[in-house]
C-alpha positions in Angstrom: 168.9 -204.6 225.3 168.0 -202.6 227.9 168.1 -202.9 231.8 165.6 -200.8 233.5 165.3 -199.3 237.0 162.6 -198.5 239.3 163.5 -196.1 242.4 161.4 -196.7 245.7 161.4 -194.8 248.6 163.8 -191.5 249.0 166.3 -190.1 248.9 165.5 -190.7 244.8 167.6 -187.8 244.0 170.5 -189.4 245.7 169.6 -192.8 243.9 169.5 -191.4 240.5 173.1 -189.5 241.2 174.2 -193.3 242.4 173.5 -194.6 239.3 174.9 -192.2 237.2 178.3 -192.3 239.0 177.9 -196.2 238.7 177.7 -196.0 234.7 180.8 -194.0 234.5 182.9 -197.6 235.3 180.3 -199.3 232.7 181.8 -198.5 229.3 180.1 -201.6 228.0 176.8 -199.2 228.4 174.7 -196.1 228.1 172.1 -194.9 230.1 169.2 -192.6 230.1 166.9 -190.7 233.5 164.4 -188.3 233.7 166.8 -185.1 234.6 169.3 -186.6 231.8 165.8 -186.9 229.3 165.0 -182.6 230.3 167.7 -181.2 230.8 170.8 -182.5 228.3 170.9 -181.1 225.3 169.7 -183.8 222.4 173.0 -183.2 220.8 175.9 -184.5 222.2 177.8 -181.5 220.8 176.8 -179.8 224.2 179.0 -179.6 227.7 178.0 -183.7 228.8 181.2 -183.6 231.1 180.0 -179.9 232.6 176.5 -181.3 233.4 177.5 -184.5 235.0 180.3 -182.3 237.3 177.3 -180.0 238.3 175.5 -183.5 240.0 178.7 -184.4 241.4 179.4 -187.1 239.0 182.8 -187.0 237.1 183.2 -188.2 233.6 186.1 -188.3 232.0 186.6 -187.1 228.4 186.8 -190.3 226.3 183.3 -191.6 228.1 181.8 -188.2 227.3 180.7 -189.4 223.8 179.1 -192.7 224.6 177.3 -192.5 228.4 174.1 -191.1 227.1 171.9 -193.0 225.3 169.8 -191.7 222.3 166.9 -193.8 222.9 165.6 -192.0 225.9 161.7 -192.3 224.7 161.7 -195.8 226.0 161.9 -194.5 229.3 158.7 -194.9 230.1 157.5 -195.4 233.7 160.7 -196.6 234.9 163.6 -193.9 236.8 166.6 -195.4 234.5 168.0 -197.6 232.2 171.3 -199.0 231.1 171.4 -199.7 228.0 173.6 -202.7 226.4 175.5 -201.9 223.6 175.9 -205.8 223.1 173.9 -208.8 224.3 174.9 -208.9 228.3 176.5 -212.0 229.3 174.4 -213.3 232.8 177.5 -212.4 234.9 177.5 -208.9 233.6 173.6 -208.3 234.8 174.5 -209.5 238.0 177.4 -207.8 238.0 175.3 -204.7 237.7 173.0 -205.4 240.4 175.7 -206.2 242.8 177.0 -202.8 242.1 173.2 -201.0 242.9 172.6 -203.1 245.7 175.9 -201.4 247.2 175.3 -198.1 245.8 171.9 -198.1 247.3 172.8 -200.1 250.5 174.7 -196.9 251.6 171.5 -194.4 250.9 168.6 -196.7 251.6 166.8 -196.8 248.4 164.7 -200.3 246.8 164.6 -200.9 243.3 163.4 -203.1 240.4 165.1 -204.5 237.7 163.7 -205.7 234.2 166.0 -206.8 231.5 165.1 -206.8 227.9 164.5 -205.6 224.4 
């Protein structure tokens, strides 16, 4: 299952670098954006940790392996997902958007949110 994100208004940059930082503390997911989709290597043999650093996210070692995910062709229209790696509980979704709303509070970004397959 998959919860995906839709970035309005700028800074966008600034709201996709949000988001990443956010997933580091989310080890119950994996996520996937359009700079992660072009510019990561597909294998996850390359320098994951290197290439968050350089976009001022840190990730540490043991969440190297498991923050991308490998479905990133369902990306579709939308600026991001998470991606479940079980079914979410209700409080875990809103635990998630309570955790962008503060992220984006403090750069002044709107967003959408559709859960689902």
């Amino acid at each position: 299952m998959k919860s995906y994100i839709k970035i309005y208004g700028p800074p966008h940059l600034k709201a996709v670098k949000a988001l990443e930082k956010l997933a580091v503390d989310l080890p119950e997911t994996c996520i996937m954006d359009h700079a992660i989709l072009n510019e990561v290597p597909r294998s996850l043999a390359g320098d994951i940790g290197g290439w968050f650093s350089s976009r001022g996210v840190v990730v540490p070692v043991e969440r190297c392996e498991s923050i991308i995910s490998e479905s990133g062709e369902s990306l579709g229209e939308y600026d991001f997902f998470f991606e479940w790696y079980g079914q979410p509980k209700r409080e875990q979704i809103v635990d998630l958007m309570n955790r962008i709303d503060k992220a984006f509070s403090e750069i002044g970004c709107w967003y959408t949110i559709t859960t689902g397959i």
